[in-house]
N, C-alpha and C positions, 0 to 999 in steps of 0.2 A: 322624581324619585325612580322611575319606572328607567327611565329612558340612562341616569345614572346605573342602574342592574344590568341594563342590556348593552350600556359601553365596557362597562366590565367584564363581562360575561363575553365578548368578543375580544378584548384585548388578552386574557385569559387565555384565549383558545389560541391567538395568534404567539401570545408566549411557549401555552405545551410545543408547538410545534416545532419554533427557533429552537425552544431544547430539542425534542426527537431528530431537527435535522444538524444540530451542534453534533448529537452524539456518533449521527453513524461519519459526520466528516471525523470527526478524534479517532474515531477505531480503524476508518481506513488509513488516515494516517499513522498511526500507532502501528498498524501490520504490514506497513511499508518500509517503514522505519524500522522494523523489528528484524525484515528481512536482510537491510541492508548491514546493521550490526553483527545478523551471522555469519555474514559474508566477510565482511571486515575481519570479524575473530578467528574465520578459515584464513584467510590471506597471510596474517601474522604469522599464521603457524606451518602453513603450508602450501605457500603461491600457486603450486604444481598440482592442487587437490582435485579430486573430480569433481567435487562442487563446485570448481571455480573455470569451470571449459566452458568455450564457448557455446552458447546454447538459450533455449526456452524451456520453462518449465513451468506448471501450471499447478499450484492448489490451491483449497479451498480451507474457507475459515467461517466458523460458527462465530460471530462476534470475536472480541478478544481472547479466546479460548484457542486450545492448540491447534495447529491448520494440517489436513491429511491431503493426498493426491486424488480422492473423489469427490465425488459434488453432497455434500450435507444437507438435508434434510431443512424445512423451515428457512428463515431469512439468513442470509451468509453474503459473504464478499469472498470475490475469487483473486487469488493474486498472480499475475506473472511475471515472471520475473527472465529476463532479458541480458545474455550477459555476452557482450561484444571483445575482440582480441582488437586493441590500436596496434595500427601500426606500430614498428620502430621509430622511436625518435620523437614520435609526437607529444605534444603538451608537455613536452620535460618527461618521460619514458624511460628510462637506459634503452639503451639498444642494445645491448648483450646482459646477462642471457634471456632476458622474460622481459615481453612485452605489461603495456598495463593493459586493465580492461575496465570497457565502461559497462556500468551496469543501471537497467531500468529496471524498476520494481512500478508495475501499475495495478492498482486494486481498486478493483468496479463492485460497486450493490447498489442494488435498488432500493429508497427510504422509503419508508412508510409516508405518506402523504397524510395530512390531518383527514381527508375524503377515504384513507386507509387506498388509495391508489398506486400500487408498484410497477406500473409500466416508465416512472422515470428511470431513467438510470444515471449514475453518477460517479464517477472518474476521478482517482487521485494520482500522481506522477512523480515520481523522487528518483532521481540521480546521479552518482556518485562515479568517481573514477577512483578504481584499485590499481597502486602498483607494487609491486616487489620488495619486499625488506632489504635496505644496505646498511 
């Protein structure tokens, strides 16, 4: 009976955690994802926007809550977002007038470990190539 409490009481504990670490993989990806649909719904409407230059940009997000350009307070994920000009012609591109552009969205946090230890850190990566409305 004993030893029944005490495998439960450990499998338990190894379930909280699969959740805690299910969660923060969903949110980073949920905030990478989220980034690249803004981008997308910039491109639609305006390929030439300054959103969409090439460049890095860096902010920060309190879980899935809205994300600002300084670093927040408490546990957060930082996103950056990475946004390359292809050449002409590449990947099926037009070559006149606007190239596409690739864009990296990568969004780093550190989980809480069931030991409550945040020295891991952990890395999500998404992808996508934008091109031009015809």
């Amino acid at each position: 009976m004993i030893a029944v409490a005490v495998l439960t009481i450990g499998l338990l504990a190894i379930g909280v955690s699969g959740v805690a670490t299910g969660r923060g993989e969903t949110t980073a990806v949920f905030l990478a994802e989220q980034r690249i649909e803004q981008l997308k719904a910039q491109a639609l409407i305006n390929f030439s926007a300054a959103a969409l230059a090439a460049g890095t940009t860096t902010d920060y997000c309190a879980g899935g809550t809205a994300c600002q350009g300084s670093p927040v307070s408490g546990p957060s994920y930082t996103r950056t977002t990475t946004i390359t000009d292809m050449a002409t012609g590449v990947a099926g591109c037009p070559a006149t007038p606007l190239s596409c552009k690739e864009v990296q969205v990568r969004v780093t946090y550190r989980p809480v470990t069931s030991s409550g230890d945040l020295s891991m850190q952990r890395t999500v990566d998404v992808f996508t190539l934008l091109g031009p409305r015809t």
